[in-house]
C-alpha positions in Angstrom: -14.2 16.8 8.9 -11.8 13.5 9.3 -11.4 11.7 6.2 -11.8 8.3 6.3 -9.5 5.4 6.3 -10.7 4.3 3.0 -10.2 8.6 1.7 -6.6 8.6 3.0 -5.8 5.2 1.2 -7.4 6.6 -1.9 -5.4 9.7 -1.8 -2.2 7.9 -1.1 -2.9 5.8 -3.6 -3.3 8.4 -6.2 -0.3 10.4 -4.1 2.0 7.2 -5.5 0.4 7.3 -9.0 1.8 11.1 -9.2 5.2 10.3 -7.8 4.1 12.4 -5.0 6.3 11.2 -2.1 5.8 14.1 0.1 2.3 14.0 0.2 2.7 10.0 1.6 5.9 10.7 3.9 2.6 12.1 5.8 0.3 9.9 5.7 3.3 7.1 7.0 3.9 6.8 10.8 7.8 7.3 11.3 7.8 3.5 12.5 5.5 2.5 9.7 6.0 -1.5 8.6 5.9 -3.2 5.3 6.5 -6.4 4.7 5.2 -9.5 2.4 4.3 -11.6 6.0 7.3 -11.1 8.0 8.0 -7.7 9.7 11.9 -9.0 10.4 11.9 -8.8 6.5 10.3 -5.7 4.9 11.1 -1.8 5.7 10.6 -0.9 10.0 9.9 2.5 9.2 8.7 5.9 7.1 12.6 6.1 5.6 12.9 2.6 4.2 9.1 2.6 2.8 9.6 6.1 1.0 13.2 4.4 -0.6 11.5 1.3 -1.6 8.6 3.4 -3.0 11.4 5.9 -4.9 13.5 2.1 -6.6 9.9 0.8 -7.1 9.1 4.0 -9.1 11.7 3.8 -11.2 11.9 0.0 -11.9 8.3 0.7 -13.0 8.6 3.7 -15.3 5.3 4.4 -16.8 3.9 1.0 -16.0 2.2 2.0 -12.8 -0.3 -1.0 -11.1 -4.0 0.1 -11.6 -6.1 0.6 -8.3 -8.8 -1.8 -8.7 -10.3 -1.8 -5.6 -10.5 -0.4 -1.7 -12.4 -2.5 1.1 -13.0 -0.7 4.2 -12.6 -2.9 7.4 -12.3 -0.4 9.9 -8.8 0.5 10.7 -7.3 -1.7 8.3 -8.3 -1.7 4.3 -7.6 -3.9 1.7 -6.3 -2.2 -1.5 -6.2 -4.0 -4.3 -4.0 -3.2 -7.4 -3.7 -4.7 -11.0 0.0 -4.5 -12.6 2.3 -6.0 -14.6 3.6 -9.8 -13.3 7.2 -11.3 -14.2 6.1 -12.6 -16.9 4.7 -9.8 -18.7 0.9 -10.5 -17.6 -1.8 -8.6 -15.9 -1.9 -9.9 -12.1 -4.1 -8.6 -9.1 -2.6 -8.3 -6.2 -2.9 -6.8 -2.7 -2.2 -4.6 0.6 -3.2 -5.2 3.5 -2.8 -1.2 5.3 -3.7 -0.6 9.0 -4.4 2.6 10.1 -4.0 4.7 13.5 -4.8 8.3 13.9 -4.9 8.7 10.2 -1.4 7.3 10.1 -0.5 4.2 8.0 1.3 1.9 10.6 1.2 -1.5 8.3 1.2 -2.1 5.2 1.5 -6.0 4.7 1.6 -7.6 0.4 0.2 -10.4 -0.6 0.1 -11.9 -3.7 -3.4 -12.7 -4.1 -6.1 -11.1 -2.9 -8.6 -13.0 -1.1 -5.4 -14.2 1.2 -5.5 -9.9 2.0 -9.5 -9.6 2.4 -8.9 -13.2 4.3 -7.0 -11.2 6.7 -8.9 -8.3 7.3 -12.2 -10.3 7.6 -14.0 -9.3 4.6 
C-alpha cells in the first residue's frame, strides 16, 4: 500500500523531530526546492535542504517547533508548525510541500498560515 501524501509529511515531520536526516534525504527529490517565495533565494536541491535542516537543528537545540497541523490538498499539503519567534514567543507558522511520486519537490515557508492554506486552496 502507498502512503499518502499527508503519511509521508507526517513521517518526515517526525523524521526531523528525531534528528533523523537519513530517513528525509529520502523522502527529498535530488532537485528538491525551498524557499520563503523566491526559488532564486532558498536551497535548489536535496544537499542544501539537508544542510540548512543540520544549522537549523543545532540553532534550535531542544526547542524543536510543535507540528500543529497537516492539510491535505492533493499533491501539495500545508504543514503547520508552532515554535519559538525572535522574540521569545509562541508563533504558528507554515510549509507549503508539493509532492511527486512520494518525493518532496517544494517546500515553500510562510510566515503565517492562512497565506500557506491560501496557496494550496484550502
Amino acid at each position: 500500500m502507498t502512503e499518502t501524501n499527508v503519511e509521508l509529511a507526517r513521517r518526515g515531520y517526525g523524521a526531523i523531530m528525531r534528528g533523523d536526516l537519513d530517513a528525509i534525504r529520502e523522502l527529498l527529490d535530488p532537485d528538491v526546492k525551498w524557499h520563503g517565495g523566491d526559488p532564486a533565494n532558498g536551497c535548489q536541491n536535496r544537499k542544501q535542504a539537508l544542510h540548512w535542516m543540520r544549522q537549523a537543528q543545532q540553532r534550535r537545540g531542544s526547542s524543536p517547533a510543535e507540528l500543529v497541523d497537516v492539510i491535505d490538498a492533493g499533491d501539495k499539503i500545508v504543514v503547520i508548525m508552532r515554535r519559538t519567534g525572535e522574540d521569545g514567543e509562541p508563533e504558528l507558522v507554515a510549509n507549503l510541500t508539493t509532492f511527486r511520486d512520494g518525493k518532496v519537490v517544494e517546500m515553500v515557508h510562510f510566515p503565517n498560515p492562512d497565506d500557506a492554506r491560501a496557496a494550496a486552496g484550502v
